[in-house]
N, C-alpha and C positions, 0 to 999 in steps of 0.2 A: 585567493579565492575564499569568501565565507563559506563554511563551511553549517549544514544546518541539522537539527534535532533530531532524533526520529522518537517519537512516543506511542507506544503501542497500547490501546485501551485495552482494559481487561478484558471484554467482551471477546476481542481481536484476540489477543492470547490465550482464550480457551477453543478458539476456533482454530487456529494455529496448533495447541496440544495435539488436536485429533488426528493431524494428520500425518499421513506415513513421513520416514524417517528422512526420506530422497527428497519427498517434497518439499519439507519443511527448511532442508537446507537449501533449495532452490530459491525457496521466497526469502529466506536470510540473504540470505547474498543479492536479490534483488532490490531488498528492501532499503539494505546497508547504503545501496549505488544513489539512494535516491539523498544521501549526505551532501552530496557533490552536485548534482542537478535534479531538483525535486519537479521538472518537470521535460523529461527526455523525451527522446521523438518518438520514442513507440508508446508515450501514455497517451491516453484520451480524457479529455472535458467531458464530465457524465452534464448530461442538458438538465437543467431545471435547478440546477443548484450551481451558489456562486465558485465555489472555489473546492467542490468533490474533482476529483481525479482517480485513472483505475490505471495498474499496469496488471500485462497480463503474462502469469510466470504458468504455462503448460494449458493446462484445462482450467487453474486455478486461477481468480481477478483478487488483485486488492485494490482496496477502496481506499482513499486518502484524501486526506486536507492538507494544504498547504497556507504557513502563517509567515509571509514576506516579514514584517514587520518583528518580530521575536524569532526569524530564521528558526522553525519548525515543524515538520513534516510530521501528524497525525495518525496515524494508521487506525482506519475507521472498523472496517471490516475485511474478511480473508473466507476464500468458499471457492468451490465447484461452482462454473458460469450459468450450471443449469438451476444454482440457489441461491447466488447473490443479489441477485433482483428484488427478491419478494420481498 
């Protein structure tokens, strides 16, 4: 099974600092799963864009792109569902 990237933008990584201790290793360990299948049955197709995807770890969405072609998983953005939207 290939096995694929995960690359966390910086952006991603200062949003991820902020947050509590419990949560941050929930989304690690979410994030890690997504090596093995970058697109499992509990994520969603965010609509309007080609290849955005969101899993959702608690209250918390992360945002991602998936690159078949260089086997790469993005990590776009990470937040509270009541601020990842905007």
């Amino acid at each position: 099974m290939r096995k694929y990237t995960i690359v966390i933008t910086k952006s991603a990584g200062k949003e991820l600092a902020k947050l509590p201790v419990q949560t941050i290793l929930r989304i690690r360990e979410a994030v890690s799963e997504l090596t093995d299948d970058p697109r499992p049955p509990t994520c969603k197709k965010l609509k309007g864009f080609k290849d955005l995807y969101r899993i959702r770890v608690g209250d918390y969405r992360v945002i991602y792109s998936v690159q078949d072609s260089i086997l790469t998983v993005e990590i776009l953005k990470i937040g509270d569902r009541k601020d990842i939207y905007s």
